[in-house]
C-alpha positions as CSV (number, residue, x, y, z in Angstrom):
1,X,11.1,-4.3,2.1
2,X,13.3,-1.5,1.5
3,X,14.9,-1.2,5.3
4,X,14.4,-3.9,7.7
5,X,14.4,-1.7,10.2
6,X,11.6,0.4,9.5
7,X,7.6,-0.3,9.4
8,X,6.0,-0.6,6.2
9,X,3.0,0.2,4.3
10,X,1.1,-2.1,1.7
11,X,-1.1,-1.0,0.0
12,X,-3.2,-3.3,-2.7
13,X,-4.8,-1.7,-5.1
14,X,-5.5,-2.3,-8.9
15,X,-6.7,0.0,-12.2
16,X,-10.4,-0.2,-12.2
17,X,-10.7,-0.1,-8.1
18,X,-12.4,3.5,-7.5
19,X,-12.4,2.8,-3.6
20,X,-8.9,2.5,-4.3
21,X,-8.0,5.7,-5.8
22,X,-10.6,7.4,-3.0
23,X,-8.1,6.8,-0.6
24,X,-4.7,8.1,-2.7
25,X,-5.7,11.7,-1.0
26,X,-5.4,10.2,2.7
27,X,-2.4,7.5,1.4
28,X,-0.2,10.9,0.1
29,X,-0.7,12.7,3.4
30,X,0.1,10.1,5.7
31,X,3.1,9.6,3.3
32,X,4.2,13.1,3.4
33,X,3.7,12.9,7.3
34,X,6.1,9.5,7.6
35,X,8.4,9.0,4.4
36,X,11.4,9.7,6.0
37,X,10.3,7.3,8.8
38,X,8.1,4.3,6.7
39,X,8.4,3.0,3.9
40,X,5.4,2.7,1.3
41,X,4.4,0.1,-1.4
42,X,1.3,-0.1,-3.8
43,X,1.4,-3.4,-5.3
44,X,-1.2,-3.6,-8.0
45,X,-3.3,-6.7,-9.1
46,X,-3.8,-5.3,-12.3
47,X,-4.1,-8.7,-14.6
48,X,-1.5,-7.9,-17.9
49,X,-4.3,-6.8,-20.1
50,X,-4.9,-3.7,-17.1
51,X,-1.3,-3.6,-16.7
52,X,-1.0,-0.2,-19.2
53,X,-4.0,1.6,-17.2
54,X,-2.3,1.4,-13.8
55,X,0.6,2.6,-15.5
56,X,-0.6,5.6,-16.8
57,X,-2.1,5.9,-13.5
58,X,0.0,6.1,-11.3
59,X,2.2,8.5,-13.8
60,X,-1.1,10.6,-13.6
61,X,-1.2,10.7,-9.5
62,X,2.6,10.5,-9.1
63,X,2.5,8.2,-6.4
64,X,5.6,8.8,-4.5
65,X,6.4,5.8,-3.6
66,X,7.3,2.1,-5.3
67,X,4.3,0.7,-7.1
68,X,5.0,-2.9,-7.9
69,X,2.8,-5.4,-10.0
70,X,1.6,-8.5,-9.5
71,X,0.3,-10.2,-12.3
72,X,2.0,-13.2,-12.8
73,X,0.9,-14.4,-9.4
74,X,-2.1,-12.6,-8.6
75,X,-3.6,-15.5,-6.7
76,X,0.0,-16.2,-4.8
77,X,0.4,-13.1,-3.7
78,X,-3.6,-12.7,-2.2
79,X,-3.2,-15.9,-0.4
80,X,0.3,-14.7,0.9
81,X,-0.7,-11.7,2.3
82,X,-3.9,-12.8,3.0
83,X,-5.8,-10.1,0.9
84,X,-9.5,-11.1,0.6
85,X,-10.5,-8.0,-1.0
86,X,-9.3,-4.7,-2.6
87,X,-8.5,-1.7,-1.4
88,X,-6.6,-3.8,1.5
89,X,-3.8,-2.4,3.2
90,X,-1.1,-4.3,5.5
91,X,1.3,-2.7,7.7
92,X,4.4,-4.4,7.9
93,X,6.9,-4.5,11.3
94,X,10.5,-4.4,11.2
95,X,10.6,-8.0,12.1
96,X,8.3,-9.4,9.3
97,X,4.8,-9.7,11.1
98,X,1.8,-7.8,9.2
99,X,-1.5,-7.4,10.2
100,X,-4.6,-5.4,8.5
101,X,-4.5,-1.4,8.2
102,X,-7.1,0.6,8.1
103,X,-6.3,4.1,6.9
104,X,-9.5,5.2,7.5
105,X,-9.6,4.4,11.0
106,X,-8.1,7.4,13.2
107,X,-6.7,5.2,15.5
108,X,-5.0,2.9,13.5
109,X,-3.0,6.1,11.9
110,X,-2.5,7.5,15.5
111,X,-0.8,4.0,16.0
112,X,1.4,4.1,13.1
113,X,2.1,7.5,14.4
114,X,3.1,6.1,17.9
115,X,5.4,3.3,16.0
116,X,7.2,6.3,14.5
117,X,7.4,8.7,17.5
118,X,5.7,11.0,15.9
């Protein structure tokens, strides 16, 4: 994490996941709401023969924020974060604890509002 004192915002997401691009839209304007106050991650689970597609994708949506990828250790890094399924979405506290984030969910982003003071 960028700045242990700040919440933040993982998202999982791979090439071929068309949920997962459905939710950039929402992803960029919760971003542009909290950037200076969260910090965001995409970590992709591309395998390395996908690796060159979510490249050129996220050059095509300039994502904002770090985009990491995980394909030497896709399976470690599921079972760490306990991702059973893409899209998935953690958010992160200052003190290391995660739990499940639903950015569809009004409430949930009214809560990471509330974390922020905004």
């Amino acid at each position: 994490m960028e700045d242990s004192t700040r919440c933040t915002v993982i998202i999982f997401s791979a090439s071929w996941c068309q949920p997962c691009h459905k939710q950039l839209p929402v992803q960029k304007e919760i971003y542009q709401k909290l950037k200076d106050k969260v910090d965001f991650v995409t970590i992709s689970i591309d395998e390395k023969k996908t690796i060159k597609q979510w490249q050129e994708f996220v050059k095509k949506e300039e994502l904002p924020w770090r985009s990491l990828l995980a394909y030497q250790d896709i399976a470690g890094v599921r079972g760490k974060y306990y991702v059973p399924h893409i899209p998935h979405t953690l958010l992160v506290y200052p003190d290391g604890n995660f739990e499940p984030f639903n950015l569809w969910e009004e409430n949930e982003i009214n809560k990471l509002y509330a974390l922020t003071g905004n």
